[in-house]
C-alpha positions in Angstrom: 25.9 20.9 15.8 23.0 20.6 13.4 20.9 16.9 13.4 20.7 15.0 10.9 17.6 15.3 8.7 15.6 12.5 6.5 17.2 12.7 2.4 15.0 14.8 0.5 11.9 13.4 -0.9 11.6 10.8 2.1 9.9 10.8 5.1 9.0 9.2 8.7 5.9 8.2 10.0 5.8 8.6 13.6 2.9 8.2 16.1 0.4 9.9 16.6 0.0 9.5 12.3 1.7 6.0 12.3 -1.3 4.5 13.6 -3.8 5.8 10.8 -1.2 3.9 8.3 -1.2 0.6 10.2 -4.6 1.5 9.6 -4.6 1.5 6.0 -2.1 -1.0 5.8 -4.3 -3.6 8.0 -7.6 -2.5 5.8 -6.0 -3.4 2.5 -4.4 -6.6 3.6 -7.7 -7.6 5.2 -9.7 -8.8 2.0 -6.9 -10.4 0.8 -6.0 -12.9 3.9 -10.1 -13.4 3.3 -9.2 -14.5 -0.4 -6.8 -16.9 -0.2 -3.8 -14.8 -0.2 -0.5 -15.3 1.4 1.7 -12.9 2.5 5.1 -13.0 0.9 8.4 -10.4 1.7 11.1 -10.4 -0.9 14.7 -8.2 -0.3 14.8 -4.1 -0.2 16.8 -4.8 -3.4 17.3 -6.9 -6.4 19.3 -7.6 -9.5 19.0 -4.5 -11.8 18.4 -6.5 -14.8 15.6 -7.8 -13.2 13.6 -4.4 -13.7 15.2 -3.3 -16.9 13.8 -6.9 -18.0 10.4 -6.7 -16.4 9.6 -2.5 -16.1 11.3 -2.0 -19.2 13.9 -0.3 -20.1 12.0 2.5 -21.9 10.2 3.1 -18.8 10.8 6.6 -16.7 11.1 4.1 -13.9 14.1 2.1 -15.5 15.7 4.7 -17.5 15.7 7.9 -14.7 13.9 6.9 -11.6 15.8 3.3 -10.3 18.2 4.0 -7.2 20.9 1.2 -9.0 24.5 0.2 -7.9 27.3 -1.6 -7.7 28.8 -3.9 -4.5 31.8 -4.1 -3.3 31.8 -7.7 -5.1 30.7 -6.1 -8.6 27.2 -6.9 -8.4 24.9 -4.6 -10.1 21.5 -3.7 -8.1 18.6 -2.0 -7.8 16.4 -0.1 -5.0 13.1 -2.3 -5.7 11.2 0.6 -7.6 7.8 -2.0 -7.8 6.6 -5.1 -6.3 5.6 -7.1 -9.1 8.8 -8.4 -10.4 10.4 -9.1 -7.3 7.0 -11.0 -5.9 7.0 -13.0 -9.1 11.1 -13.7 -9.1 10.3 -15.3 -5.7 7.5 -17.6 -6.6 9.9 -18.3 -9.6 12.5 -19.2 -7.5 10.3 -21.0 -4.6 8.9 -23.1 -7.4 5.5 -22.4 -6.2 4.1 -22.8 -9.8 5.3 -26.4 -9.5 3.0 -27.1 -6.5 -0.6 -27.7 -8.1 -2.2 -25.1 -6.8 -3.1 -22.5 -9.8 -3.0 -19.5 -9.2 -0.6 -18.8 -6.5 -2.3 -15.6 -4.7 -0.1 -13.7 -2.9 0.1 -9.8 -1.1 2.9 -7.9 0.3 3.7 -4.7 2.0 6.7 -2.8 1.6 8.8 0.3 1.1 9.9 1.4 -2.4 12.3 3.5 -3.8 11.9 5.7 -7.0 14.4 9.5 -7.9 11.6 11.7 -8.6 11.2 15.2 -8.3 9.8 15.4 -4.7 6.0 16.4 -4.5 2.7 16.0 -2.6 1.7 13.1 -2.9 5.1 12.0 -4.9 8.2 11.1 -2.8 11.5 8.8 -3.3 10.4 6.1 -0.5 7.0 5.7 -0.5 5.2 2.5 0.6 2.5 -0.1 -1.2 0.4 -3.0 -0.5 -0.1 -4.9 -3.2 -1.2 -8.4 -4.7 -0.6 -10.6 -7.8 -2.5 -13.9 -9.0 0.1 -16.1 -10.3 -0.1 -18.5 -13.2 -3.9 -18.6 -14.1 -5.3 -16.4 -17.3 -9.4 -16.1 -16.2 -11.5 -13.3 -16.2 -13.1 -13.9 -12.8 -9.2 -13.5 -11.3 -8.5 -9.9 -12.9 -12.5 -9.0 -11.2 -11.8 -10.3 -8.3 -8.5 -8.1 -8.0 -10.6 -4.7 -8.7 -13.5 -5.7 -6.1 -10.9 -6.9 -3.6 -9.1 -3.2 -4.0 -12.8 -1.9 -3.6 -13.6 -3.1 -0.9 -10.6 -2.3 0.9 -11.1 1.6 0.2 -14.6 1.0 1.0 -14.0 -0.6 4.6 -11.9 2.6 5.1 -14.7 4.9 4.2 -13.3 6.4 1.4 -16.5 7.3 -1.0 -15.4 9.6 -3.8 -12.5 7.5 -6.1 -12.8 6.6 -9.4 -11.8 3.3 -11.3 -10.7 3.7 -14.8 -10.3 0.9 -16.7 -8.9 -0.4 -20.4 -8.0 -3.6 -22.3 -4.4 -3.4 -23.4 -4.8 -6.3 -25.8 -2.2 -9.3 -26.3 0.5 -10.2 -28.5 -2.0 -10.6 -31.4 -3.4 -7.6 -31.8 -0.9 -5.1 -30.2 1.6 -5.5 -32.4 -1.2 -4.0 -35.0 -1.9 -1.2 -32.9 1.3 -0.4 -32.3 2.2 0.3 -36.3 -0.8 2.5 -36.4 0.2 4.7 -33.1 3.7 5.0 -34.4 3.0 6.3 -37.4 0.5 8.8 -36.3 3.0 10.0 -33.2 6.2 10.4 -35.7 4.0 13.3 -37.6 4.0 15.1 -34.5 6.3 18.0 -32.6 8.1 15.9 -30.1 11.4 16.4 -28.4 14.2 13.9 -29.0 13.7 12.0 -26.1 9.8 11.3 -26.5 10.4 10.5 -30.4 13.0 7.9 -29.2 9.6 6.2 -26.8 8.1 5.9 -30.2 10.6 3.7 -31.6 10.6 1.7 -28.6 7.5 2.0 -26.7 4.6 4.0 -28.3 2.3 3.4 -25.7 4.3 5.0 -23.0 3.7 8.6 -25.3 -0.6 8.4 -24.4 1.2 8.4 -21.1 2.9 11.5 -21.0 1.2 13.9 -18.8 2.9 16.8 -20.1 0.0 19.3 -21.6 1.9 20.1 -25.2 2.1 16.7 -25.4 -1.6 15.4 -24.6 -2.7 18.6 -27.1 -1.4 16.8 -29.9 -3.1 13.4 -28.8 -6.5 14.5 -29.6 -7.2 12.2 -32.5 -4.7 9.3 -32.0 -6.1 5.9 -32.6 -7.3 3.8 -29.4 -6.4 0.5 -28.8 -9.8 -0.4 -28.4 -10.6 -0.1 -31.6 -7.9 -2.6 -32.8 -8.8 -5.4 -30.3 -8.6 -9.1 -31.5 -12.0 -11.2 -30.7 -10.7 -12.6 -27.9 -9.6 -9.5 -26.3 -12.8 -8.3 -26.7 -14.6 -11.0 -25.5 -12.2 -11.0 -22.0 -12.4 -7.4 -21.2 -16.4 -7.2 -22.0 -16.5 -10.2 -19.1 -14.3 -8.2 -16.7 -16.7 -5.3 -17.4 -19.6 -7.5 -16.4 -18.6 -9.1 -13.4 -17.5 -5.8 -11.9 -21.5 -4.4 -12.8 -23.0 -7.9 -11.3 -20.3 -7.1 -7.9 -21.6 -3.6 -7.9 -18.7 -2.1 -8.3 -18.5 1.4 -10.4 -16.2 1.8 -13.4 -15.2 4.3 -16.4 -13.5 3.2 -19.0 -10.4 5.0 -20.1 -9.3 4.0 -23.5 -6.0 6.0 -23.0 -5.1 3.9 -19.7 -2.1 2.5 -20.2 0.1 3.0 -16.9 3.6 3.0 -16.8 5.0 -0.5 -16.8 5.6 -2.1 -20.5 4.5 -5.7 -18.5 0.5 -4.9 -18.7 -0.9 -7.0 -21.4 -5.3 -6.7 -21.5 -6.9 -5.4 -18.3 -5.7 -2.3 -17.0 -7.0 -0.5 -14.2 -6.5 2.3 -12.2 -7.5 3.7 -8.6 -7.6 7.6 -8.9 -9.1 10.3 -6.2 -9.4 14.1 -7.4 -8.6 15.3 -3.8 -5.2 14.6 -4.5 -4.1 17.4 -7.7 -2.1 16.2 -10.4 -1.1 13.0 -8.3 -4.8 11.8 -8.6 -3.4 8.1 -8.6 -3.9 6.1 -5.0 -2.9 2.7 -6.8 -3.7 0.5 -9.8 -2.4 -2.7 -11.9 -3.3 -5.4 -14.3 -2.5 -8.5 -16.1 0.7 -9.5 -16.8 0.6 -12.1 -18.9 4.3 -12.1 -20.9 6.6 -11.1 -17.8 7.4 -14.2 -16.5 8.7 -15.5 -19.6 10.8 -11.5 -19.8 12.7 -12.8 -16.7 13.5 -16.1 -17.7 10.3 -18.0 -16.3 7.5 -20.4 -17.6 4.4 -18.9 -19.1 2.3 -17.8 -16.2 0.0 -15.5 -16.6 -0.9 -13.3 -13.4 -2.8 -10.6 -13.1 -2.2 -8.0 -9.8 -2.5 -4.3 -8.3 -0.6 -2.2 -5.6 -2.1 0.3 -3.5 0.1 3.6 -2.0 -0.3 3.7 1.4 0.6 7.2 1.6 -1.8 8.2 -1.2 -4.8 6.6 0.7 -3.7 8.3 3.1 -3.7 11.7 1.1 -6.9 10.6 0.4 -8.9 10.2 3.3 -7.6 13.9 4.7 -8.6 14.8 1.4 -12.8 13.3 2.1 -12.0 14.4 5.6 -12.3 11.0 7.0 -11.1 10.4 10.1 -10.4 6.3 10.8 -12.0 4.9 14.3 -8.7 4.0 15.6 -8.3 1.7 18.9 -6.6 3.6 21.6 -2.9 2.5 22.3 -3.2 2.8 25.9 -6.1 1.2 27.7 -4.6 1.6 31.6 -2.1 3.7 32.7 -0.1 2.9 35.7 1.1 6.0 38.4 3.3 4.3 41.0 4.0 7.3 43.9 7.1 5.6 45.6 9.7 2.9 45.3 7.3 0.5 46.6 4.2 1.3 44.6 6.5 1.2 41.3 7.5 -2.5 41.9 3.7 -3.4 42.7 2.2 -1.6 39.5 5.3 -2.7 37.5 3.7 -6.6 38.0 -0.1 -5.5 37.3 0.8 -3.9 34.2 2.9 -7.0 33.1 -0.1 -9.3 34.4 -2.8 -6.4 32.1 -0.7 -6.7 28.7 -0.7 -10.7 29.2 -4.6 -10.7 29.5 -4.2 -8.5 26.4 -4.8 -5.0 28.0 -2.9 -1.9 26.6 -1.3 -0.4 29.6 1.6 1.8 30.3 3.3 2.8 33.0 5.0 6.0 34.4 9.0 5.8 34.0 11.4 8.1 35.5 10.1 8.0 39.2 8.1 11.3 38.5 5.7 12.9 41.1 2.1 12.6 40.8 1.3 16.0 38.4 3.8 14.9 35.8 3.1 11.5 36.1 -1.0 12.0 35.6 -0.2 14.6 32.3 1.3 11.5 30.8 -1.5 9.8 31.4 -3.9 11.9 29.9 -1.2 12.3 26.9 -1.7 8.5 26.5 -5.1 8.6 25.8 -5.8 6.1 28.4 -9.2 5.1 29.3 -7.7 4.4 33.2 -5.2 5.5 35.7 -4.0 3.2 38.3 -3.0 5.3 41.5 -1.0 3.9 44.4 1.2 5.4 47.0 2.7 3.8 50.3 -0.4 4.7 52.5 -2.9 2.8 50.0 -0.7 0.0 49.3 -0.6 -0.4 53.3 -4.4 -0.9 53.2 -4.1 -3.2 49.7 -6.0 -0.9 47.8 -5.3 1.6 44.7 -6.7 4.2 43.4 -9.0 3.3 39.8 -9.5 6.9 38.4 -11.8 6.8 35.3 -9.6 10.0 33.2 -13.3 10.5 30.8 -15.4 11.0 33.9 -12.8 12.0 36.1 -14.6 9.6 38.9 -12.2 8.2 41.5 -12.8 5.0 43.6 -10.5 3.0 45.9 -10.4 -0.6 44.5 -8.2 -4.0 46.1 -5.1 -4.6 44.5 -6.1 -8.4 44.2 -9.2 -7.6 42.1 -8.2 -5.1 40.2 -7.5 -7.2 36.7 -10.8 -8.0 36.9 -12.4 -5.0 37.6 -10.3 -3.1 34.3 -11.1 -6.2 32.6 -14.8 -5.8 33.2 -14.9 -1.9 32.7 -13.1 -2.4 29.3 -15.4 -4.8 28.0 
């Protein structure tokens, strides 16, 4: 009978690699509980029209990538494809606007669901951590965002991504921009599909990565160069506060991502390890979206980073994360006796915090001690009838290989000293 195998384009994590993404996972979210963030979980799925609303409907992600269905009730919903909407719906909904605290700073983690052609790098489930500002339009937020990011990637040792960054403007001057892209994209060779974009969302085109496409680009005008003042003046203060943090940036005036929320800063993390999936994560500011699904004006600014990507990229640097070991002490109980004794020291170890183990199955001593050195223990714990007799065990250091006889009654305090 053949197994069952995981659908294409997902995958499992399972130790020993699960570790180095609790890894990456704990790295990210680290700056952020520093910040003033709070950590908020919202359902595995939502209301469709709450992405065709927010994503946009013109968006690859709405229009061919959303897992969407129907319940047995008639409900219409969606695989969350992003976290933004669904972190904002909440905060919506909890009224957290309403409390006087501006912004409301918040991070996640979570598993997401897009149908995409599966590649490196590019799967149906994959997994973020992300964070949005909620409510507040400042400068210093959409900064602190990027540095926050960098400093996460940073802690992990990662050395050689880029940040690309753009303005995207705001309802005053886009609209301007947006005329002039049209009409220089409707002179061009386009399939049906892409000159339908046009009509509805220009700036998803400049984000086509197709190569007949981005030929024909060369000369398109930028939306830098049709910026209001106040644009201007925002993204130039962005600019500076990430030079005064030290923190490295190119600007990319064809940024534009792939969401139709992002209004003004735009940002993206990218690593050339990684191919043609160079991006490891990215956002900016939102500043229309809560209005799109039925909200106040708050404007929020935010990012989410791919787990698995930052993963890709630190094989990619070869960086290899100092992870704690998940076994400190490993028990090896030789007898019935011995296993009810060791049973009660490992339970008293894990409550003074110790990672220990212990060796199931009633197995003999050369089995038990290869699981041992599987578990990357530091110790073993030895004890058979004859040693438990005298009320000693056996303390067998498995680096050094150095064996000593040690009483039961102080051994806690002798693993706990060794282990410090």
């Amino acid at each position: 009978m053949n197994t069952f195998q995981a659908p294409k384009g997902t995958y499992d994590i399972i130790p020993p690699d699960s570790a180095t993404y609790l890894a990456v996972r704990e790295a990210i979210a680290a700056p952020l509980r520093n910040s003033g963030y709070g950590y908020v979980e919202t359902p595995g799925f939502e209301n469709v029209e709450l992405f065709a609303r927010g994503v946009g409907e013109s968006t690859d992600i709405v229009s061919k990538e959303m897992y969407a269905f129907e319940t047995k009730g008639g409900d219409r919903l969606a695989l969350r494809p992003e976290g933004t909407a669904s972190v904002l719906r909440a905060a919506l909904q909890a009224n957290l606007h309403n409390e006087g605290k501006l912004p409301v700073k918040l991070w996640y983690s979570g598993s997401y669901y897009r149908y995409e052609r599966p590649q490196k790098g590019r799967y149906r489930h994959f997994s973020q951590v992300g964070a949005e500002a909620i409510g507040t339009e400042d400068p210093f937020l959409d900064a602190e965002l990027i540095v926050l990011a960098d400093q996460a990637y940073r802690s992990l040792g990662l050395r050689t991504f880029r940040i690309l960054l753009n303005s995207l403007g705001d309802k005053e001057c886009r609209p301007v921009y947006r005329t002039a892209l049209q009409e220089f994209l409707r002179g061009l060779d386009l399939d049906e599909d892409t000159r339908r974009r046009i009509e509805i969302n220009p700036l998803r085109v400049l984000d086509d990565k197709r190569e007949s496409v981005q030929k024909q680009l060369t000369g398109a005008p930028l939306l830098r160069d049709y910026l209001c003042d106040a644009c201007k003046a925002y993204h130039e203060q962005v600019r500076e506060l990430l030079t005064a943090a030290g923190v490295a940036y190119e600007d990319d005036p064809k940024l534009v991502r792939g969401l139709d929320y992002y209004t003004r800063t735009t940002f993206e993390f990218v690593h050339d390890g990684l191919g043609s999936q160079s991006a490891v994560g990215g956002g900016g500011r939102y500043d229309g979206l809560s209005e799109m699904i039925g909200g106040p004006s708050l404007p929020s600014v935010g990012w989410a980073l791919g787990v698995d990507r930052t993963v890709l990229a630190l094989q990619a640097e070869g960086v290899v994360l100092e992870l704690p070991p998940a076994t400190s002490v490993f028990a090896v109980p030789l007898g019935e006796e011995a296993r009810r004794v060791l049973f009660g020291v490992v339970t008293g170890l894990r409550k003074q915090g110790v990672a220990a183990d212990f060796a199931f199955g009633g197995r003999g001593l050369k089995g038990a001690m290869k699981n041992a050195n599987r578990s990357g223990a530091r110790f073993a714990v030895i004890a058979g009838e004859r040693d438990l007799a005298e009320n000693l065990v056996q303390l067998k250091d498995l680096e050094s290989g150095e064996q000593s006889a040690v009483p039961l009654d102080a051994l806690t305090g002798e693993l706990l000293a060794r282990l410090a």
